[in-house]
C-alpha positions as CSV (number, residue, x, y, z in Angstrom):
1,X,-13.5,49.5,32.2
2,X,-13.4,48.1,28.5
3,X,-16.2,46.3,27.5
4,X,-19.0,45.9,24.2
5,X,-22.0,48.3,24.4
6,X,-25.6,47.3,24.3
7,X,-28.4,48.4,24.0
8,X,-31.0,46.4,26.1
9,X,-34.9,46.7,24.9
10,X,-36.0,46.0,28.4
11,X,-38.8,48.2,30.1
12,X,-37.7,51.7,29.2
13,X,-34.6,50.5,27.4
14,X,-30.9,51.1,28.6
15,X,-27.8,50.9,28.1
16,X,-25.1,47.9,29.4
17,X,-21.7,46.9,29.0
18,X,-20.7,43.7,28.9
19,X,-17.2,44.0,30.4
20,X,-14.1,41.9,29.7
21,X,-13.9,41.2,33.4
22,X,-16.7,38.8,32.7
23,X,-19.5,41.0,34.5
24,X,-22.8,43.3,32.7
25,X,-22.9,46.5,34.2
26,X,-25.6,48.8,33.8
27,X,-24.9,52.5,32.7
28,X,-25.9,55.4,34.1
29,X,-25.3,58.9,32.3
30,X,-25.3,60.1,28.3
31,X,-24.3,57.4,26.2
32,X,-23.6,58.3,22.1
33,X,-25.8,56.0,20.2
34,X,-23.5,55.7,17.6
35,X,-21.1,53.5,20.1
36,X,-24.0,50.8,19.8
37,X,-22.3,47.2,20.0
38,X,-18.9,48.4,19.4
39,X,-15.8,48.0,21.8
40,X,-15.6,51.0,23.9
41,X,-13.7,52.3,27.0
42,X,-15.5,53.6,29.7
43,X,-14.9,56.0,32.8
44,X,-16.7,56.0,35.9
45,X,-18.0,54.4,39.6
46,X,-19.6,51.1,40.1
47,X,-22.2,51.4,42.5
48,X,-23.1,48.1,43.9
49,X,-25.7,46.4,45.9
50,X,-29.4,48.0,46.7
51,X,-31.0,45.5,44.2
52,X,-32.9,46.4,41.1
53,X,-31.4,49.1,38.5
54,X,-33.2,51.1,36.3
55,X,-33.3,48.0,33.8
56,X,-34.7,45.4,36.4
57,X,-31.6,43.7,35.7
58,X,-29.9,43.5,38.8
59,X,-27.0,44.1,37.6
60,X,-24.5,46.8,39.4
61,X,-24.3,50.3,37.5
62,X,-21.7,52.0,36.3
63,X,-22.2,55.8,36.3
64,X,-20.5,56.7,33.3
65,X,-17.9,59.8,33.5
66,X,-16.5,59.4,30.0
67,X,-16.9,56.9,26.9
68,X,-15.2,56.1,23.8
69,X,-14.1,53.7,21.2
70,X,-11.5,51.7,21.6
């Protein structure tokens, strides 16, 4: 999934993409800070539906596998 990275200062703080297919997913898993708001390619499962993510955001979550700049 391809997508800009953010950063989002909400409760704890977390990380999101904001995916060219039009939907914010929120990641799960070890994100390099240095990506930050750059176009990046990332790897992993959505997991959908149970409400609430980590961020209160209620967005789904994409457990990250692999990242990188694209």
């Amino acid at each position: 999934m391809r997508g800009k990275l953010i950063y989002e200062d909400i409760g704890a703080g977390g990380w999101s993409l904001k995916a060219t297919d039009g939907n914010t997913y929120a990641l799960d898993g070890d994100i390099p800070k240095h990506l930050a708001n750059k176009t990046v390619q990332v790897d992993g499962k959505v997991q959908r539906g149970g409400g609430f993510g980590f961020m209160m955001s209620g967005d789904p979550v994409l457990v990250v596998q692999s990242i990188r700049a694209v």
